[in-house]
C-alpha positions as CSV (number, residue, x, y, z in Angstrom):
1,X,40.8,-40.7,-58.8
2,X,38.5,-38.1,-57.8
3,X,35.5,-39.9,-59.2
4,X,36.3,-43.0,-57.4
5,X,36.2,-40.9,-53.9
6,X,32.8,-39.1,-54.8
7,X,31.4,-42.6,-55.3
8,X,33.1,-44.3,-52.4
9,X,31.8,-41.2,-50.2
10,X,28.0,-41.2,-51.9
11,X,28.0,-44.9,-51.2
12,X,29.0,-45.1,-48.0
13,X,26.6,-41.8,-47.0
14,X,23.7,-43.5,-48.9
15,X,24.5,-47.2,-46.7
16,X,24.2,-44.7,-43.7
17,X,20.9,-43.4,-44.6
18,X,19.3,-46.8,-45.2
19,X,20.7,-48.2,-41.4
20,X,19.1,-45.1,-39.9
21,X,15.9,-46.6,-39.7
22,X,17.0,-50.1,-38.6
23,X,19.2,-47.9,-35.4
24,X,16.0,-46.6,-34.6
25,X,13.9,-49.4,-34.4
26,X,16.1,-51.6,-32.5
27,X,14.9,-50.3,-29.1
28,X,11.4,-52.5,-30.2
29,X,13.0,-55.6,-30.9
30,X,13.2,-57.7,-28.1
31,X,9.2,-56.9,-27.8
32,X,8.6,-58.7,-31.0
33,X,10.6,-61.3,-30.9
34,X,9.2,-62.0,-27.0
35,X,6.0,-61.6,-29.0
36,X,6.9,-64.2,-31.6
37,X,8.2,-66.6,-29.2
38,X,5.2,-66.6,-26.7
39,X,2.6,-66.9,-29.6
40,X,4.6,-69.2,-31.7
41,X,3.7,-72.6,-33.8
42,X,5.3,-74.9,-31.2
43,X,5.0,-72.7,-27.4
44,X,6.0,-75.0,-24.5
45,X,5.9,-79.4,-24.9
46,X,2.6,-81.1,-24.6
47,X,0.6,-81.0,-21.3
48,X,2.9,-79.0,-19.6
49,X,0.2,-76.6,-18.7
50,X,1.3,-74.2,-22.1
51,X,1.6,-70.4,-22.4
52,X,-1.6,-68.8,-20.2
53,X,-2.1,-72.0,-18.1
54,X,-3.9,-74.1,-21.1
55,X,-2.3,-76.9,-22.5
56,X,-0.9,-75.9,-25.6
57,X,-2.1,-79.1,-27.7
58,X,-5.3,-79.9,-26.0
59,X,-6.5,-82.0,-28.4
60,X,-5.8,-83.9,-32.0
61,X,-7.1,-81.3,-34.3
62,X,-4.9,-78.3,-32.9
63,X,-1.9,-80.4,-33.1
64,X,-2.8,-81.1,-36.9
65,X,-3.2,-77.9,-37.3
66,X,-0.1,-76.6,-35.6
67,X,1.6,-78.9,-38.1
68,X,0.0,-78.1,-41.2
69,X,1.3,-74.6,-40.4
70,X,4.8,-75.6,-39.8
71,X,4.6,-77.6,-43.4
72,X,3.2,-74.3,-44.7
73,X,5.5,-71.9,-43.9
74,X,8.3,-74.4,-44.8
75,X,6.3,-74.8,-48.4
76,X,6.9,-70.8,-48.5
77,X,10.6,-70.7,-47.5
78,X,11.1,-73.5,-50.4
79,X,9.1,-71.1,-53.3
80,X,11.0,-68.2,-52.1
81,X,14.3,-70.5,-52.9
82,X,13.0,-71.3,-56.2
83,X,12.2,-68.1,-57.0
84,X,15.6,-67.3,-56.2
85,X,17.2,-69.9,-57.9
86,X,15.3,-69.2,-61.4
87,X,16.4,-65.4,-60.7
88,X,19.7,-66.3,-60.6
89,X,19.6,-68.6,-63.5
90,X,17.9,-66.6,-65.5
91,X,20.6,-63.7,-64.4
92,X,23.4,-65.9,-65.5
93,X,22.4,-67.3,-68.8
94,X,24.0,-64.0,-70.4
95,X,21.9,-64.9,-73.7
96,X,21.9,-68.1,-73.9
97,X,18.2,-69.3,-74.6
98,X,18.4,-72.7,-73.4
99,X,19.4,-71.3,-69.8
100,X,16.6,-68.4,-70.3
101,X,13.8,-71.4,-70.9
102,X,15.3,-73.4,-68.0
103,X,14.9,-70.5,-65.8
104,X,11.3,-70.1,-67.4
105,X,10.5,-73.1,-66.3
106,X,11.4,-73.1,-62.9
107,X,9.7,-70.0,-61.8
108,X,6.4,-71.1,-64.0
109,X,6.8,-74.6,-61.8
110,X,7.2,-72.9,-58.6
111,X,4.3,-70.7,-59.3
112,X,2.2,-73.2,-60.2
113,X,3.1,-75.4,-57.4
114,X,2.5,-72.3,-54.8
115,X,-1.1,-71.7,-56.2
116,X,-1.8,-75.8,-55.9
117,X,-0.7,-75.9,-52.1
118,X,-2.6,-72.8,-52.0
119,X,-5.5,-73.6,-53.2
120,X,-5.5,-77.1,-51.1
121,X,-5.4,-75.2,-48.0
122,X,-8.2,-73.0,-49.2
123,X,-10.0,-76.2,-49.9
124,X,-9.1,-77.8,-47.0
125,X,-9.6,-74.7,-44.8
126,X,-13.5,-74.2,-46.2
127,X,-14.3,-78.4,-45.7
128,X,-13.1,-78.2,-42.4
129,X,-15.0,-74.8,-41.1
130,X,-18.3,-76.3,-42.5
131,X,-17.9,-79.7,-40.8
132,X,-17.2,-78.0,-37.4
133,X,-19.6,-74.8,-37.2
134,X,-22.8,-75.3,-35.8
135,X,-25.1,-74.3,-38.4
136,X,-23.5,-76.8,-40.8
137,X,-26.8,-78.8,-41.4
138,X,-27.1,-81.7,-41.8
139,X,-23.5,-82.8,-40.1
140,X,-24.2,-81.5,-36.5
141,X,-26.1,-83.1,-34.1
């Protein structure tokens, strides 16, 4: 009995030394999140004059790219998930190697597929800087 109330006290002291931090910060975090919302993905609705007085999607190629970041970040949320999920299964087989290999499988996949969308944007990102600077040659005018 006085083992169980040496580890119910240590863990409840230790839970109270890893909020400290988050009691003390939380003076700053309506500053960020005002932050986050004024320089976020979507800001105000098209044309109506935007964050600083510009129109948040002047023109075709911001709105793509406002978009592309949305599907981006939702890309990231969904590898996170899968990592999750292989961690779990691979948790849970308790031995059994079939489960192990499924849960194998799943983070390899997810990996894979991260480095793929990654490496598209990359792609993507390069292409696009060289068509639209002006020292790109032969494509400016």
């Amino acid at each position: 009995m006085k083992i169980f109330f040496r580890k119910y006290i240590f863990s409840f002291l230790f839970a109270v030394l890893l909020m400290t931090p988050l009691f003390a910060m939380a003076n700053n975090a309506f500053e960020g999140l005002n932050e986050a919302a004024n320089t976020g993905y979507l800001g105000n609705e098209v044309g109506t004059g935007g964050l600083n007085g510009n129109s948040v999607m002047t023109d075709i190629p911001q709105a793509i790219g406002r978009i592309v970041g949305i599907v981006l970040s939702l890309v990231g949320v969904f590898f996170f998930l899968l990592m999750i999920y292989g961690g779990f299964t691979w948790m849970f087989a308790r031995g059994n190697e079939q489960n192990v290999e499924k849960a194998k499988s799943i983070i390899q996949s997810a990996i894979i597929g991260m480095i793929i969308v990654l490496a598209a944007y990359a792609i993507t990102v390069f292409i696009g800087s060289a068509l639209t600077s002006s020292d790109a040659g032969v494509y400016s005018r």
